[in-house]
C-alpha positions in Angstrom: 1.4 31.8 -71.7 -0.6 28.7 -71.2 2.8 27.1 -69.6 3.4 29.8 -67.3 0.6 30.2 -65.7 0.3 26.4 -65.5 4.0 26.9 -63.5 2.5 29.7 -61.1 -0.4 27.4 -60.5 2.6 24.8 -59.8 4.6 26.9 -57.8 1.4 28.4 -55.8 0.6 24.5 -55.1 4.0 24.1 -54.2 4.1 27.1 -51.6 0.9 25.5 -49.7 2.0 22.0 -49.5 5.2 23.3 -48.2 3.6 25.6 -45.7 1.1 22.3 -44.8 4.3 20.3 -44.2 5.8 22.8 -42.0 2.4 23.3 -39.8 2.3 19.6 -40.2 6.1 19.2 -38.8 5.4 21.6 -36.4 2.7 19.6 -35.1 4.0 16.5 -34.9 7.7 18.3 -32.7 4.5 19.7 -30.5 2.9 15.8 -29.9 6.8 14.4 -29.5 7.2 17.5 -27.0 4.2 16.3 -24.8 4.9 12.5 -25.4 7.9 13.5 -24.0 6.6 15.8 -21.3 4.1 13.1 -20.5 7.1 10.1 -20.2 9.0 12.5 -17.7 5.5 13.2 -15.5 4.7 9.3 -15.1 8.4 8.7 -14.4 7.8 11.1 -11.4 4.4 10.0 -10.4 6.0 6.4 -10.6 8.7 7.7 -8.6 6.8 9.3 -6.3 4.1 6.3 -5.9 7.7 4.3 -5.1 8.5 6.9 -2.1 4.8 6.8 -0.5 4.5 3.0 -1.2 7.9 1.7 0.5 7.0 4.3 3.6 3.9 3.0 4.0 5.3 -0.9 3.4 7.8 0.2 6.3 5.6 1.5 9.1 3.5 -1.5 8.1 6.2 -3.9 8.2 7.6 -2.5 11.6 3.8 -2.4 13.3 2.9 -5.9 12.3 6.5 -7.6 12.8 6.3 -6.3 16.2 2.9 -7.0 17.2 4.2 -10.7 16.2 7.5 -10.5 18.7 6.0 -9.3 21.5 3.4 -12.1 21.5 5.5 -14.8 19.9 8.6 -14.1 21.3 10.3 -17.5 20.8 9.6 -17.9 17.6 11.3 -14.8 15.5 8.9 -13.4 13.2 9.0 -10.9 10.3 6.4 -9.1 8.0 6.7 -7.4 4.5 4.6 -7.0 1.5 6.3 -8.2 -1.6 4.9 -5.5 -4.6 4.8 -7.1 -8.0 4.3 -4.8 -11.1 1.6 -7.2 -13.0 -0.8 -6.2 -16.0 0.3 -2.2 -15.7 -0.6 -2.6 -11.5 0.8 -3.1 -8.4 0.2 -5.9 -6.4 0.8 -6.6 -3.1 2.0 -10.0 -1.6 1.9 -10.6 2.4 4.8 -12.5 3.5 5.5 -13.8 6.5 8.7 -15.7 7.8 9.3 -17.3 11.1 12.9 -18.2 11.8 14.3 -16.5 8.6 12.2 -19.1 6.6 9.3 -17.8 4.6 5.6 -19.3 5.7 3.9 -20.0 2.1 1.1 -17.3 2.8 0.2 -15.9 6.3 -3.0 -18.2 5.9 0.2 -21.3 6.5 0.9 -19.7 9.4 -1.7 -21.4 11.7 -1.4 -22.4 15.5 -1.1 -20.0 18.4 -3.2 -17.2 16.5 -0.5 -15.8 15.2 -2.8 -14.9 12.1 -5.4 -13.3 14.0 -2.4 -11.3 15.4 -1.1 -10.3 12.3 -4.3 -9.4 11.2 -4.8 -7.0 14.5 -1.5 -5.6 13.4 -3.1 -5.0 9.9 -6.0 -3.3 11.4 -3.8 -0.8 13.9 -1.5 0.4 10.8 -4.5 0.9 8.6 -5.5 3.2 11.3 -2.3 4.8 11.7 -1.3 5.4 8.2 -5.3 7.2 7.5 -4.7 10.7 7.4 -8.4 11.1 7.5 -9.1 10.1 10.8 -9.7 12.4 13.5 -10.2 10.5 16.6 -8.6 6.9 16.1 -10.9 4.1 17.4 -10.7 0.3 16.3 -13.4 -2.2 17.2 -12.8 -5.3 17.2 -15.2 -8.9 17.4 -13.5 -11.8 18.8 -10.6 -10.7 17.2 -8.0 -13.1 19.1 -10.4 -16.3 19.3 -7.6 -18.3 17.9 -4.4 -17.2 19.9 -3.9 -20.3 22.3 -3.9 -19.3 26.1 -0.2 -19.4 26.8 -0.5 -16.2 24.8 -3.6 -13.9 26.3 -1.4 -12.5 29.3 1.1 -11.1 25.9 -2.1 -9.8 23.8 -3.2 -8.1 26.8 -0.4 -6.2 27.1 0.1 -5.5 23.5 -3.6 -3.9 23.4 -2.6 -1.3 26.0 0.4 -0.7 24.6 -1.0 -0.1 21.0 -3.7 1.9 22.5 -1.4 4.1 24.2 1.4 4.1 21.7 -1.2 5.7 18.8 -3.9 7.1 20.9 -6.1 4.8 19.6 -9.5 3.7 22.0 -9.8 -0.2 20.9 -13.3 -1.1 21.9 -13.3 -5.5 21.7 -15.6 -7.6 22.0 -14.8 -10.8 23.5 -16.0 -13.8 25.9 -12.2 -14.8 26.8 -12.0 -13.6 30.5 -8.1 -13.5 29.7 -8.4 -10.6 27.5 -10.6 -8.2 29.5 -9.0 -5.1 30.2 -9.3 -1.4 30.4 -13.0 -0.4 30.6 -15.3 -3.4 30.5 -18.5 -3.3 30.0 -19.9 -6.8 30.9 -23.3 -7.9 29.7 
């Protein structure tokens, strides 16, 4: 009697350990199903982070490079962002080339103002790409002190045509008589 009932006691052990395993397998098919589930969404978000970042790289890319050729327009150049995947983020590297030949960091680029150029460039996409802004308006404070004065007659023509191109009221401020146009308030 003693033996059977010791079996039963056995067999009733048996029945919840099995029934623990199979809650227990069950779980662990439900965490491989969202581990899964969870690969396949950060594939997408990656995916879609791709899309939005190489459309915003382009508009950037195509504002800036020609901001640079319609001032510069005997030297040829080009900028793009180089993104670099780097401790789980993205960075992004400014690259500039003049010639085909890359310039070491736009900072190398120096003599004519074509940084403070670049940098006006940066300013109007930044404006352009914000979906957030209802009226688009970019002031600026000495931005073009460095661009040599073979240049101005170029710059001034680039800020109409930026301002008129994206609806965008540029309010500078500026002591080169060169680069007065528009509106001017003179103090």
């Amino acid at each position: 009697m003693q033996v059977i009932e010791e079996i039963r006691k056995s067999q009733a052990k048996k029945q919840v350990l099995e029934s623990r395993l199979e809650q227990e397998k069950q779980l662990v098919q439900e965490c491989e199903d969202n581990l899964q589930y969870l690969k396949e969404t950060e594939q997408f978000s990656q995916e879609i982070a791709s899309r939005i970042q190489n459309e915003a790289h382009k508009q950037i890319s195509e504002i800036v490079s020609k901001c640079l050729s319609d001032v510069f327009e005997e030297e040829a150049y080009e900028f793009s962002i180089q993104f670099e995947e780097k401790r789980g983020k993205t960075e992004a590297k400014f690259v500039l080339r003049r010639n085909g030949e890359e310039i070491g960091t736009p900072m190398d680029s120096s003599g004519g103002g074509v940084l403070d150029v670049a940098a006006f460039a940066l300013r109007v996409a930044s404006i352009v790409l914000s979906k957030s802004t209802p009226r688009k308006m970019l002031l600026l404070d000495e931005p073009f002190r460095f661009v040599s004065q073979k240049y101005r007659d170029k710059i001034v023509s680039l800020l109409n045509e930026m301002s008129q191109k994206f609806d965008m009221q540029i309010i500078m401020v500026t002591h080169i008589e060169e680069l007065k146009t528009g509106n001017i308030i003179q103090l």
